[in-house]
VMD Tcl script that builds the backbone (N, CA, C; Angstrom):
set m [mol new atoms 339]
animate dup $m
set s [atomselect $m all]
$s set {name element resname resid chain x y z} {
  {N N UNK 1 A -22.021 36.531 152.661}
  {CA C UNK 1 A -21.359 37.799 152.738}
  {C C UNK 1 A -22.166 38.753 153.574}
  {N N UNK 2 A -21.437 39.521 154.453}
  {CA C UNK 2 A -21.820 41.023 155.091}
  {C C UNK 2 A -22.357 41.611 154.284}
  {N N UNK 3 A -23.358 42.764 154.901}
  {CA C UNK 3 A -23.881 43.524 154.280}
  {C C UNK 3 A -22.657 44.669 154.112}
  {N N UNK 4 A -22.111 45.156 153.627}
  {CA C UNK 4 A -21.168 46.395 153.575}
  {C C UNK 4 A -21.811 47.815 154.243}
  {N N UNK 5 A -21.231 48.310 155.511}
  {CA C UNK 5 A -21.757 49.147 156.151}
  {C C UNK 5 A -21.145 50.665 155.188}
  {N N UNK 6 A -21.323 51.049 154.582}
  {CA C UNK 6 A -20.839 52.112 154.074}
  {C C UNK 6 A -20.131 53.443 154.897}
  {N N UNK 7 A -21.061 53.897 155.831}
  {CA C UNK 7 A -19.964 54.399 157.245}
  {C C UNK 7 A -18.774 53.703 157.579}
  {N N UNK 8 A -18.856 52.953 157.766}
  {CA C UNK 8 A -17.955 51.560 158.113}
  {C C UNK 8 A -16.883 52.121 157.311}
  {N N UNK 9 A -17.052 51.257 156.341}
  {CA C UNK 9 A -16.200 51.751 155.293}
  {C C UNK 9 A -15.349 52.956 155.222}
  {N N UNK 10 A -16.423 54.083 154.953}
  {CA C UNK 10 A -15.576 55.391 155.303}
  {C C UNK 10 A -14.801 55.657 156.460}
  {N N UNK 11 A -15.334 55.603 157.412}
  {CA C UNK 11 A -14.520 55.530 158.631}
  {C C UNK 11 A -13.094 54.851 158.693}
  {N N UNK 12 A -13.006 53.537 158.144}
  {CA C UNK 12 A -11.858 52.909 157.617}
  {C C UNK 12 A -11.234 53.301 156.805}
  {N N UNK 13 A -11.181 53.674 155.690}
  {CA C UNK 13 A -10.623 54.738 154.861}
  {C C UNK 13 A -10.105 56.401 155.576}
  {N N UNK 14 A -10.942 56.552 156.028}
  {CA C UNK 14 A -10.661 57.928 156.694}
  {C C UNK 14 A -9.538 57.586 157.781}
  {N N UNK 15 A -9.233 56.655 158.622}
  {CA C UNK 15 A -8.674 55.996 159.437}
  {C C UNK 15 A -6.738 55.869 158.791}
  {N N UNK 16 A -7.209 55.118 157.490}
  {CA C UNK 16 A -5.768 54.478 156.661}
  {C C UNK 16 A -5.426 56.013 156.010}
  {N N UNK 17 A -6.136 57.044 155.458}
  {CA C UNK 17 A -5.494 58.291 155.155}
  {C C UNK 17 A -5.224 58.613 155.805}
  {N N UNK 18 A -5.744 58.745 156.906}
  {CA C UNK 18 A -5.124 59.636 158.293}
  {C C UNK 18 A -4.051 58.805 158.620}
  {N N UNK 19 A -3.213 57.876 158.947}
  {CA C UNK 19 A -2.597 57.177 158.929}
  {C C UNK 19 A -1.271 57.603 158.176}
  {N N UNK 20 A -1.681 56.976 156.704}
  {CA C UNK 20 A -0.802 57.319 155.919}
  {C C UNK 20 A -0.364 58.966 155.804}
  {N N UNK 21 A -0.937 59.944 155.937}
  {CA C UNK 21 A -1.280 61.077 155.843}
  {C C UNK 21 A -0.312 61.547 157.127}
  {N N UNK 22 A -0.504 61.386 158.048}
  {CA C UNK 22 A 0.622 61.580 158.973}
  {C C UNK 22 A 2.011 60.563 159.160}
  {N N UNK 23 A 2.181 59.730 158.214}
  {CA C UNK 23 A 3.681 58.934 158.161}
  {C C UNK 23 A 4.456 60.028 156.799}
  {N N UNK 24 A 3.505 60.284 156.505}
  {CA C UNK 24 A 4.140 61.354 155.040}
  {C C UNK 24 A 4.154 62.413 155.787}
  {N N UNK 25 A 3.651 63.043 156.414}
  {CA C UNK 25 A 4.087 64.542 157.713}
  {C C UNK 25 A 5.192 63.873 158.496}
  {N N UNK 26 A 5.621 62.912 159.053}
  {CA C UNK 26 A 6.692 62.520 159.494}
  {C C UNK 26 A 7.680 62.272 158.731}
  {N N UNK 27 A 7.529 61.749 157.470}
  {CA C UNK 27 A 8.267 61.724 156.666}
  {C C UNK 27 A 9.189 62.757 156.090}
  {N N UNK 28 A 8.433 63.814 156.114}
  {CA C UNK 28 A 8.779 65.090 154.888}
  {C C UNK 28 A 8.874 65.824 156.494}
  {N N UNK 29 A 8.848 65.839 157.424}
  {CA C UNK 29 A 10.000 66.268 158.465}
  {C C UNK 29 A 11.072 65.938 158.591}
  {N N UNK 30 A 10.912 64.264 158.810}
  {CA C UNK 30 A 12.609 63.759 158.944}
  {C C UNK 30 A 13.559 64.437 158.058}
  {N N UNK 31 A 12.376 64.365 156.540}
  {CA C UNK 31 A 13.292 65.188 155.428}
  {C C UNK 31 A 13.640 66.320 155.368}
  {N N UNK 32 A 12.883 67.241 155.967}
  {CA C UNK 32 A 13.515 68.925 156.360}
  {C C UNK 32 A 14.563 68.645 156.974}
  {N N UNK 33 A 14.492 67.869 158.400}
  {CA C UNK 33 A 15.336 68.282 159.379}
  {C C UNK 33 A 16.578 68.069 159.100}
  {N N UNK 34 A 16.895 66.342 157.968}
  {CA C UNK 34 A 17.935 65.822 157.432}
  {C C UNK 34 A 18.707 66.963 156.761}
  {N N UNK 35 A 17.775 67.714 155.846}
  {CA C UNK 35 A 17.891 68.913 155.366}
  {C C UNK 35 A 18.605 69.723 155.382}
  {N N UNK 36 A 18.040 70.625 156.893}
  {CA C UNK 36 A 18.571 71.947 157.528}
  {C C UNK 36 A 19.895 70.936 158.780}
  {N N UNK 37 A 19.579 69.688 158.483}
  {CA C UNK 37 A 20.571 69.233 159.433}
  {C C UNK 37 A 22.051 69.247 158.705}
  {N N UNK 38 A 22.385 69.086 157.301}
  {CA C UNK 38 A 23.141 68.880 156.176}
  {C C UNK 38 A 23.647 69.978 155.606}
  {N N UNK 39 A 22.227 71.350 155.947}
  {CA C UNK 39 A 22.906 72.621 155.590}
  {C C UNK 39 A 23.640 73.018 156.726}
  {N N UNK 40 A 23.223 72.707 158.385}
  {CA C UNK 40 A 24.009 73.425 159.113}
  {C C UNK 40 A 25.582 72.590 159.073}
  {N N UNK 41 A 25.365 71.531 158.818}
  {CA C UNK 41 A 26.799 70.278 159.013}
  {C C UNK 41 A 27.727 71.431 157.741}
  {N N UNK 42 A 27.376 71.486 156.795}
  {CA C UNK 42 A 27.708 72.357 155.776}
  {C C UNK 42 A 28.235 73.873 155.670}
  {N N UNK 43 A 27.740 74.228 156.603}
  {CA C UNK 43 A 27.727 75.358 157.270}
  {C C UNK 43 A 29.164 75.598 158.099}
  {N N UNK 44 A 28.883 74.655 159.174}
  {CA C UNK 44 A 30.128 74.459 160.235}
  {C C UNK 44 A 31.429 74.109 159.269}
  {N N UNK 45 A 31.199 73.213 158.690}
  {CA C UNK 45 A 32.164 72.826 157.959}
  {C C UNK 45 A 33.045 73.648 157.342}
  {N N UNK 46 A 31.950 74.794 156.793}
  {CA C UNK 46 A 33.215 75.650 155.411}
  {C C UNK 46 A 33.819 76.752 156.801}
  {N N UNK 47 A 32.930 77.274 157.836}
  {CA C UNK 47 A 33.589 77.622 159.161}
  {C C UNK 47 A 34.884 76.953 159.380}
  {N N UNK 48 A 34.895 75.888 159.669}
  {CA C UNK 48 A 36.226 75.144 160.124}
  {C C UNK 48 A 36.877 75.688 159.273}
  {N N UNK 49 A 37.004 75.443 158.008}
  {CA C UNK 49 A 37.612 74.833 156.654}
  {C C UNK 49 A 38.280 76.873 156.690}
  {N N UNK 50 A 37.318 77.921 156.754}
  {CA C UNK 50 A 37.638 79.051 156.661}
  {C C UNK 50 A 38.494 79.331 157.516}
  {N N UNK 51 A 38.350 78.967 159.383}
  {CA C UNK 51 A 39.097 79.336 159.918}
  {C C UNK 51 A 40.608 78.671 159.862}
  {N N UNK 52 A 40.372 77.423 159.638}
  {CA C UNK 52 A 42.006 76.910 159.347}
  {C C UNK 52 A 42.557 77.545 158.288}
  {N N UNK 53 A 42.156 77.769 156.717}
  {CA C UNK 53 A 42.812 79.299 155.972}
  {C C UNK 53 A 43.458 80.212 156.315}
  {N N UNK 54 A 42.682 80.596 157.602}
  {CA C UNK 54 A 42.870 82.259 157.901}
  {C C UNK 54 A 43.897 81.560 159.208}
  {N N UNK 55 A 44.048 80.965 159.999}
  {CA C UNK 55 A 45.013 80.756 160.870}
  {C C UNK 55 A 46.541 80.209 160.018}
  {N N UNK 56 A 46.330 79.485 158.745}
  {CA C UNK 56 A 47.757 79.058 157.758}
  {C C UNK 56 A 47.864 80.315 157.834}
  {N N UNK 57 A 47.508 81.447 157.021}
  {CA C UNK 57 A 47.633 82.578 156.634}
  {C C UNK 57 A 48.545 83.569 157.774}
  {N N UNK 58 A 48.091 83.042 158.930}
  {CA C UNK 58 A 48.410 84.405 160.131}
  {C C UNK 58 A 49.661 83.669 160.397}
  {N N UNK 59 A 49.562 82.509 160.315}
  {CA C UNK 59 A 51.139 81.674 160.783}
  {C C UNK 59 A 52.102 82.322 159.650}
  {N N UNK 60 A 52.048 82.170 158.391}
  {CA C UNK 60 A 52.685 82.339 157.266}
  {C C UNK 60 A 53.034 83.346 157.494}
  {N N UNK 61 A 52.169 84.568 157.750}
  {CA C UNK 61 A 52.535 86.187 158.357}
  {C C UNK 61 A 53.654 86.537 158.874}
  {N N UNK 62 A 53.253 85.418 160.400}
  {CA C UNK 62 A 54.145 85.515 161.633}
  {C C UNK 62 A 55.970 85.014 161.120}
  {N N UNK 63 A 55.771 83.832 160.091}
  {CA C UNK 63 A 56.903 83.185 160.420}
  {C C UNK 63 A 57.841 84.215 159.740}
  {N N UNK 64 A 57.463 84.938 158.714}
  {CA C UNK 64 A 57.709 85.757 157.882}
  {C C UNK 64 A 58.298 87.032 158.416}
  {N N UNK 65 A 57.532 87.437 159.747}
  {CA C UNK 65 A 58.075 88.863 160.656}
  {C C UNK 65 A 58.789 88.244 161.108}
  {N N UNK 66 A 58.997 86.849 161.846}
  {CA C UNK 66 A 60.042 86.282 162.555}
  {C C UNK 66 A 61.475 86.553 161.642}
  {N N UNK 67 A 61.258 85.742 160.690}
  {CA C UNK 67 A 62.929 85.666 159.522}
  {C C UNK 67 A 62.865 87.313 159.838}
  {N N UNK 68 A 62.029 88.141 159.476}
  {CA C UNK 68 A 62.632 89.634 159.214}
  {C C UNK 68 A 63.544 90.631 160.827}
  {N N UNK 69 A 62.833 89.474 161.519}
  {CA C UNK 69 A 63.194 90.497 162.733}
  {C C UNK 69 A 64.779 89.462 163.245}
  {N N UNK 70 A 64.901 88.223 162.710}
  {CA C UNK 70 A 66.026 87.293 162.766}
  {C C UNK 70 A 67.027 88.528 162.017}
  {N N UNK 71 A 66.700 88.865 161.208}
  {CA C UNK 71 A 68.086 89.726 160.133}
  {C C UNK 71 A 68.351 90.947 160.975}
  {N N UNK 72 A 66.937 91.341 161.442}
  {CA C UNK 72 A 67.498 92.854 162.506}
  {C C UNK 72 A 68.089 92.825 163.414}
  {N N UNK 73 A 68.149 91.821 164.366}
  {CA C UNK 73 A 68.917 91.188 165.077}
  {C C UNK 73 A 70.585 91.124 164.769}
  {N N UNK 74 A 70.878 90.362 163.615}
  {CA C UNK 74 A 71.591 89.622 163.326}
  {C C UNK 74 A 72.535 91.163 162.763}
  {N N UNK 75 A 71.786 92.368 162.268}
  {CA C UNK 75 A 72.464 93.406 161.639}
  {C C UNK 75 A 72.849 94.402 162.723}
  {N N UNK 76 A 72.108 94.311 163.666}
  {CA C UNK 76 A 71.929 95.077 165.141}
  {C C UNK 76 A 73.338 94.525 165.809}
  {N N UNK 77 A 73.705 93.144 165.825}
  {CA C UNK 77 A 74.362 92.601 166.799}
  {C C UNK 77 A 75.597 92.462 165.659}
  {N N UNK 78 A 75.593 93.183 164.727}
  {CA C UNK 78 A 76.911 93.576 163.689}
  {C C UNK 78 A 77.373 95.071 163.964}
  {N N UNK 79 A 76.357 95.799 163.885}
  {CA C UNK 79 A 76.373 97.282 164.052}
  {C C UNK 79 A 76.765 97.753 166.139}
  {N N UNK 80 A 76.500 96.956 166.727}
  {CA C UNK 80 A 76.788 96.620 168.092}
  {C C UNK 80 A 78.088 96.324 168.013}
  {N N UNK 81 A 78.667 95.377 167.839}
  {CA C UNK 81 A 79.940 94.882 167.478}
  {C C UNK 81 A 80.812 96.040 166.971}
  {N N UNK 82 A 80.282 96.367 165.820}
  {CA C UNK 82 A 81.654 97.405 165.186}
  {C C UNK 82 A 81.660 98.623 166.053}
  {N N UNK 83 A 80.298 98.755 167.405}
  {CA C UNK 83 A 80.763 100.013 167.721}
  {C C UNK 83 A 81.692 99.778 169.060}
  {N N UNK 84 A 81.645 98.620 169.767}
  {CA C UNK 84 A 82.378 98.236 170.480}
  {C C UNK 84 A 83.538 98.062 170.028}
  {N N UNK 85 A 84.421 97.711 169.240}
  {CA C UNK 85 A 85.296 97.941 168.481}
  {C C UNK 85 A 86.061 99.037 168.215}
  {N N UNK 86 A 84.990 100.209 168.153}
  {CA C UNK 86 A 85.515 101.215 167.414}
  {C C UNK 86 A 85.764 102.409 168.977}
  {N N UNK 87 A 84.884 101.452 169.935}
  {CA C UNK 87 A 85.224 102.705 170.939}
  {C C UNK 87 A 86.285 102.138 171.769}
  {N N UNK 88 A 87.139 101.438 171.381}
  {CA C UNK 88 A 88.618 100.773 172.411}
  {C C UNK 88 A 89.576 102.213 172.357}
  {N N UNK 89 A 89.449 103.205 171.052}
  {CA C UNK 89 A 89.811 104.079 170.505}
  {C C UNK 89 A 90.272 105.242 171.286}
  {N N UNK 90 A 91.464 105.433 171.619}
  {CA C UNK 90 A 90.919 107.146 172.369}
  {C C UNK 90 A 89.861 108.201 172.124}
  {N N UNK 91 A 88.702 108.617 172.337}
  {CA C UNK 91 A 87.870 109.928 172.195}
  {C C UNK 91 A 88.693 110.800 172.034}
  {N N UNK 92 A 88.641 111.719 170.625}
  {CA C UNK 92 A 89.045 112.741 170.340}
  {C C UNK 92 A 88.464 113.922 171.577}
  {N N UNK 93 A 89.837 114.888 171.838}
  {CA C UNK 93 A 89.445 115.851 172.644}
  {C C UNK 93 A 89.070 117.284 171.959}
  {N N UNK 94 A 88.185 118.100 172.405}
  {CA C UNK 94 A 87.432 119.117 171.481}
  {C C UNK 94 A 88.792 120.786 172.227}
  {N N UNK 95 A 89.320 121.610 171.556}
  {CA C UNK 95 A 89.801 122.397 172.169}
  {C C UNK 95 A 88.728 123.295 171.588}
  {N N UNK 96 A 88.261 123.477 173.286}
  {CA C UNK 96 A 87.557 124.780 173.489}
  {C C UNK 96 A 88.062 126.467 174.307}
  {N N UNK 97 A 88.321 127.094 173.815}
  {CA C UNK 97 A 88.968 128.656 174.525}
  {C C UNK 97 A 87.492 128.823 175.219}
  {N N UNK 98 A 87.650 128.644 176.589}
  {CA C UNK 98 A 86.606 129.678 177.494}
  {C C UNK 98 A 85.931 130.756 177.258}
  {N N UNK 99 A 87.475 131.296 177.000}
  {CA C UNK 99 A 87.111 133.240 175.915}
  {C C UNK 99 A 86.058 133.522 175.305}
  {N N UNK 100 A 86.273 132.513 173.974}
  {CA C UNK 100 A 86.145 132.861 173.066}
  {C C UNK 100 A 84.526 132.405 173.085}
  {N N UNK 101 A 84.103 130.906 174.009}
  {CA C UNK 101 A 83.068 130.751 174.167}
  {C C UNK 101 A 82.453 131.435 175.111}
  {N N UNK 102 A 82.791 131.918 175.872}
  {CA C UNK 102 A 81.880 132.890 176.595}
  {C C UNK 102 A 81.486 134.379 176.269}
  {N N UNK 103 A 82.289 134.488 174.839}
  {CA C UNK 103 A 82.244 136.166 174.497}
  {C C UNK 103 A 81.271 136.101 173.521}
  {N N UNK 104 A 80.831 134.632 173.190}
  {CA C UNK 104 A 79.628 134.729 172.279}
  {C C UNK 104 A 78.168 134.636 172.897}
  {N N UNK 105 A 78.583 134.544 174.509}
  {CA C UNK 105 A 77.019 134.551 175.051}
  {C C UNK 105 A 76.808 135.738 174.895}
  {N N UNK 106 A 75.051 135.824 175.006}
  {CA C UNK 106 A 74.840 137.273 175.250}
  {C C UNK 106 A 74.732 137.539 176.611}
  {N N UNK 107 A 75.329 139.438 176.507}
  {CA C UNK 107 A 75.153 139.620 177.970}
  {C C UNK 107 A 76.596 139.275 178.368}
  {N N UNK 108 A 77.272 138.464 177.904}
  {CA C UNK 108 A 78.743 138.297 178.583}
  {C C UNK 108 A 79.559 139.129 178.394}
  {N N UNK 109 A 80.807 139.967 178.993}
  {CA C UNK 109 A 81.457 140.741 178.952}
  {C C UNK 109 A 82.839 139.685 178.878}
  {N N UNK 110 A 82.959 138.561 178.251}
  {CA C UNK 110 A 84.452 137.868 177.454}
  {C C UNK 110 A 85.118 137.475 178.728}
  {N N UNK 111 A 85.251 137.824 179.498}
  {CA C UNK 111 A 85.861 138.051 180.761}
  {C C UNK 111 A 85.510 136.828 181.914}
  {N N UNK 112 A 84.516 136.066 181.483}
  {CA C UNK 112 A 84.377 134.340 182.209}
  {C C UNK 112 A 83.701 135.157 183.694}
  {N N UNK 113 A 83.281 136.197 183.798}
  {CA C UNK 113 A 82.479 136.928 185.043}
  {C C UNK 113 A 80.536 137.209 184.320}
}
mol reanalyze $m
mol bondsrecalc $m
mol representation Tube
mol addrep $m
């Protein structure tokens, strides 16, 4: 048997911690990054997940002003109708006396001068 160099030794030891010692710093990175990689995936996700909500929501809105503005339409192009209808009608004629409207201006002397 060798004599056992005791430096030796240490040095070898110091060697396999250091070793091991930085596969566990690589380690417990991979594991952060997996981490903050899982919170941002997580992150994006409820993003998506929020914005598709809020876009059902704005559709649901829209389809909703649509039907309402379908009926205004639909009451518009009734109320259109009956007035076309109603004006085939002779226009009533207004009897106005000249006279009588000009003697109420002021300043007028009744007389249409």
């Amino acid at each position: 048997m060798e004599p056992v160099d005791t430096a030796q030794s240490v040095q070898n030891i110091s060697i396999v911690v250091g070793i091991a010692g930085g596969l566990v710093g690589i380690a417990g990175f991979m594991l952060v990054s997996f981490w903050r990689g899982a919170s941002l995936v997580q992150t994006i996700t409820k993003a998506i997940t929020d914005s598709e909500e809020r876009l059902r929501n704005e559709n649901r809105e829209l389809g909703h002003k649509i039907e309402k503005l379908q009926v205004d339409v639909a009451v518009l192009g009734t109320k259109l109708e009956e007035r076309t209808v109603n004006q085939t009608q002779t226009p009533q004629q207004f009897d106005i006396d000249p006279e009588r409207f000009l003697a109420r201006l002021p300043g007028s002397t009744g007389r249409g001068h």
